[in-house]
C-alpha positions in Angstrom: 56.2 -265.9 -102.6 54.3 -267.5 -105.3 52.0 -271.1 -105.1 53.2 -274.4 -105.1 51.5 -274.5 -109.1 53.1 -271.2 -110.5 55.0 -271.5 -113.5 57.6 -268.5 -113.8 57.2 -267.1 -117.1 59.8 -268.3 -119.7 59.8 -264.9 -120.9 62.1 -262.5 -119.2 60.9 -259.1 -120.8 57.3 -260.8 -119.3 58.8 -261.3 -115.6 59.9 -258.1 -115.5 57.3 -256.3 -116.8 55.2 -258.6 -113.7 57.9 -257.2 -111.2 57.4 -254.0 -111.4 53.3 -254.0 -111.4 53.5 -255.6 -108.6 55.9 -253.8 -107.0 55.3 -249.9 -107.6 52.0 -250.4 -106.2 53.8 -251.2 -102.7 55.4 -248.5 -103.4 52.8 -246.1 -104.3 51.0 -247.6 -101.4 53.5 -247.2 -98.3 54.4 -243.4 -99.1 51.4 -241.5 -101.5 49.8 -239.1 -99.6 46.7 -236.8 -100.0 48.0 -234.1 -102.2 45.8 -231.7 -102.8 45.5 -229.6 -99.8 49.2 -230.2 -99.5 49.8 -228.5 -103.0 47.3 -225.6 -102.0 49.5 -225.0 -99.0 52.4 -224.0 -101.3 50.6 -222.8 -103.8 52.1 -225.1 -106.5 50.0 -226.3 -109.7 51.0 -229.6 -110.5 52.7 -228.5 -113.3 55.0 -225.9 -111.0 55.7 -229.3 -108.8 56.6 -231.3 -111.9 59.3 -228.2 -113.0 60.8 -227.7 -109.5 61.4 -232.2 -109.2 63.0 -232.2 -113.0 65.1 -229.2 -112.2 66.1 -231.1 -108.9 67.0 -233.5 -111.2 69.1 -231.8 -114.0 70.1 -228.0 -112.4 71.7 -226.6 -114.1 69.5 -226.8 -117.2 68.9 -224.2 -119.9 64.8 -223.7 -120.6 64.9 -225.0 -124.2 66.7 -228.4 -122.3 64.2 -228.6 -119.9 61.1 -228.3 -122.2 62.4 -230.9 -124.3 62.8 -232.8 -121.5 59.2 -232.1 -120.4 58.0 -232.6 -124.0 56.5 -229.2 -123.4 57.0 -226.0 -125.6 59.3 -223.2 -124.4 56.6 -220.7 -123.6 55.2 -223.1 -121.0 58.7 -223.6 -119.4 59.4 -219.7 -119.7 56.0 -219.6 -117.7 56.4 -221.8 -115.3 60.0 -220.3 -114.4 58.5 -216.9 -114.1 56.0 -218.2 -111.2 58.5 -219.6 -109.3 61.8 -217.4 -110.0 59.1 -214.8 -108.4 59.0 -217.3 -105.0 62.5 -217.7 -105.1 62.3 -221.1 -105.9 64.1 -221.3 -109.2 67.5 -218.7 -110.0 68.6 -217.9 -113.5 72.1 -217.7 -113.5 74.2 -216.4 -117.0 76.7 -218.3 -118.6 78.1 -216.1 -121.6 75.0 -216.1 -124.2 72.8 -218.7 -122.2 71.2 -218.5 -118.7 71.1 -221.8 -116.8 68.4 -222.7 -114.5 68.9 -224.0 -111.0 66.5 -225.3 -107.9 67.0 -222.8 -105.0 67.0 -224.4 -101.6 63.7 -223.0 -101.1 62.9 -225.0 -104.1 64.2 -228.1 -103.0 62.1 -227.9 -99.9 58.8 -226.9 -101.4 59.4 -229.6 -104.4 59.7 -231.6 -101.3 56.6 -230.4 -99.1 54.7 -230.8 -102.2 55.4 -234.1 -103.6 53.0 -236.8 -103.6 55.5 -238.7 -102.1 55.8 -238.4 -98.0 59.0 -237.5 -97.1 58.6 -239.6 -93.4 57.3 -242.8 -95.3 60.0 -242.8 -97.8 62.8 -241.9 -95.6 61.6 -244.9 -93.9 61.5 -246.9 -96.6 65.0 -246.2 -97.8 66.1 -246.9 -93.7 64.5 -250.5 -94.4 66.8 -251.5 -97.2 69.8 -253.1 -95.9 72.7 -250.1 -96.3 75.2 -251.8 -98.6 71.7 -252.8 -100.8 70.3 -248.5 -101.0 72.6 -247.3 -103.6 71.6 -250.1 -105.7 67.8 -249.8 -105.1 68.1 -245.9 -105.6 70.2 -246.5 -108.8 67.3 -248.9 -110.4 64.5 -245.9 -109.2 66.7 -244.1 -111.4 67.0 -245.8 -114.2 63.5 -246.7 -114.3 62.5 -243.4 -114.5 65.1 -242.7 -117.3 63.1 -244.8 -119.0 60.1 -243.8 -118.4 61.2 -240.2 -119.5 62.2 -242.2 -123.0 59.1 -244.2 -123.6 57.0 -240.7 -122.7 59.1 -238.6 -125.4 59.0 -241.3 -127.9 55.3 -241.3 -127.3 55.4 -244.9 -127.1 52.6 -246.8 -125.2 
């Protein structure tokens, strides 16, 4: 709710860019948790964490799509996958000349376990939003962080 004397801003690029600082830090806010010790339990480095939540995203994935993605080099992405195809977290699966990259189940849970993100708080977070209102509010997550992704590997800001 904003006082009786605020003027909304007359630009719109303006309001929204006000919208969304004040809103992520709600967000950030209601479901962050302590991470580290969480992280040490799984023994994930943040950048392990980071491969197993894009791969959630975009399995399957070749590794050259998935560094570029990253804005990483492939050695790093090579790397990574080694670590966690070891756990089981991560299969390589061939597809004529290219092997594809998917998230194991195993994966998806430890991404899970060790995101800063509690899975409780968000889960009831999503349960708050009115049902016919989630697939929308998930949908503009999304494309937010689509475009965050875009800005990062534009190297804009």
């Amino acid at each position: 709710m904003r006082s009786r004397g605020a003027r909304r801003d007359s630009d719109p690029t303006a309001d929204a860019v006000r919208r969304v600082q004040r809103a992520y830090p709600q967000l950030y806010l209601a479901c962050h948790v302590a991470h580290t010790t969480r992280r040490r339990d799984h023994g994930l480095s943040d950048r392990d964490s980071s491969v197993l939540a894009h791969l959630d995203e975009l399995s399957p994935v070749n590794a050259g799509a998935l560094a570029a993605h990253l804005g990483v080099g492939p050695s790093t992405v090579t790397e990574a996958i080694d670590r966690l195809a070891a756990r089981g977290l991560v299969e390589r699966v061939r597809r004529g000349r290219t092997v594809q990259l998917r998230i194991t189940k195993a994966g998806i849970a430890c991404m899970q376990a060790s995101s800063v993100l509690d899975r409780d708080r968000v889960a009831a977070m999503i349960a708050a939003v009115p049902p016919r209102r989630r697939a929308a509010a998930l949908r503009g997550l999304e494309l937010l962080a689509a475009a965050a992704r875009s800005v990062m590997a534009a190297g804009a800001g």
